[in-house]
N, C-alpha and C positions, 0 to 999 in steps of 0.2 A: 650616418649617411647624410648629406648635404640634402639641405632642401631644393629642388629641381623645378623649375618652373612647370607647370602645367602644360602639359602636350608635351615634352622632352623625353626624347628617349635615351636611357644613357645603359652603354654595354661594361660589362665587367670580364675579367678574365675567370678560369673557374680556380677555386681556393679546394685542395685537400687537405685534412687535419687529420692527426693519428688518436683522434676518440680519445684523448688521457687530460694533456695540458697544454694541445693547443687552438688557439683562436685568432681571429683580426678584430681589431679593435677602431673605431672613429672619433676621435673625441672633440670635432669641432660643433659646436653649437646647433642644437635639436629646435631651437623655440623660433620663430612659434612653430607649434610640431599640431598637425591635424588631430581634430579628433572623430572627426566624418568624413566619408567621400574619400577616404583613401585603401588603399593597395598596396598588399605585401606580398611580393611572390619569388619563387627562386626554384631552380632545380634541385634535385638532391639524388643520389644514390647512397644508402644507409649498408656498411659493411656487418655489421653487426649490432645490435642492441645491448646499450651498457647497462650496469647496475641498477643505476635510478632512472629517475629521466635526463635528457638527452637536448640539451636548448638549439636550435636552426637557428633562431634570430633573435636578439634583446634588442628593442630601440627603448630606451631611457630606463630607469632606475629598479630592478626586477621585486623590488621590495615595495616600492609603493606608488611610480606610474610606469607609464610605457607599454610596450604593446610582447610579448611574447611568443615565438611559437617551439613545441617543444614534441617530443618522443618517448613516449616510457619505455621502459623496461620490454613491455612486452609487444612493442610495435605501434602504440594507437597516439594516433596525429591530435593534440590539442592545443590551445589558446590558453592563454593568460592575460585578462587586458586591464591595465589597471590591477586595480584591488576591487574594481566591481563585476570583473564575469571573469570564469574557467567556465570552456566548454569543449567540450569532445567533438572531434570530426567525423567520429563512428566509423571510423577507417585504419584498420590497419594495417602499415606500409611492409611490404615483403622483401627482409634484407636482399641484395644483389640487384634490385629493380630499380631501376630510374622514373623518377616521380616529378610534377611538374607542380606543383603547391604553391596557392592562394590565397589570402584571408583577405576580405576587402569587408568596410563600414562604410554601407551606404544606409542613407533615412533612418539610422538608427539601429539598423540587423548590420550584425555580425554573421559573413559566412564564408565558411570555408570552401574551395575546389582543389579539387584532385585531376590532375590529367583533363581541365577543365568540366568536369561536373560538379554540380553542387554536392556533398555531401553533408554538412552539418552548419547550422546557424541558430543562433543567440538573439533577442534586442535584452540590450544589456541597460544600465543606466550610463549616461556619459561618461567617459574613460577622462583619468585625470590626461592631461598632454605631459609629449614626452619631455625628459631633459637629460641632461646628461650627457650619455654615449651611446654609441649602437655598437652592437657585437654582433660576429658573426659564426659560433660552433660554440658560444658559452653566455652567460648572463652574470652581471655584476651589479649588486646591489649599493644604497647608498654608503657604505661602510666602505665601496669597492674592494669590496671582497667578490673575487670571481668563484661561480659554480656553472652544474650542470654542462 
């Protein structure tokens, strides 16, 4: 995802994937890629919960920066930021429901909203910035090898 000036609002159309092998992918240039004061949000309707976990969004490298958000198995919304916090949204999303999901790093806290409430937040240590690529229904590490 292109870096966006500040105060821009920019529209997408909606992407469905068949939950197996596939995704969208960005591969234009992340740096400098925030690591506070930013917002990651998107709608979602979840048909079913796969195997493992389940990745919404990967911006940069899922193996050792970049920011994460992801769905297990058994429905519950968390984070991956960096290599320096996973944390739980203590929420979880009920297949067939349309969900409105957030993670924003502001002064340091990590928190998640749901259908706008806060539900779960972190202060983490600072997240390495991203690089790479952003995905969007998978995560690919530096090896680019795609999972989840």
């Amino acid at each position: 995802m292109a870096r966006v000036p500040t105060g821009t609002i920019v529209y997408f159309s909606g992407l469905e994937f068949n939950g197996t092998n596939q995704y969208a992918q960005y591969n234009a240039g992340l740096s400098p890629a925030p690591t506070d004061n930013l917002t990651i949000a998107f709608w979602t309707k979840v048909i079913a919960y796969g195997a493992g976990d389940s990745c919404f969004v990967c911006i940069g490298k899922s193996d050792s920066n970049g920011y994460r958000i992801q769905i297990t198995n058994a429905g519950l919304l968390k984070a991956t930021c960096s290599t320096v916090g996973n944390f739980s949204s203590g929420q979880t999303l009920t297949a067939g429901t349309w969900y409105h999901v957030a993670l924003t790093r502001s002064g340091g806290t990590w928190q998640f909203y749901l259908n706008g409430a806060a539900v779960g937040s972190t202060a983490a240590t600072v997240p390495f910035a991203p690089n790479g690529w952003a995905l969007i229904g998978a995560a690919k590490n530096s090896l680019n090898a795609v999972s989840e």
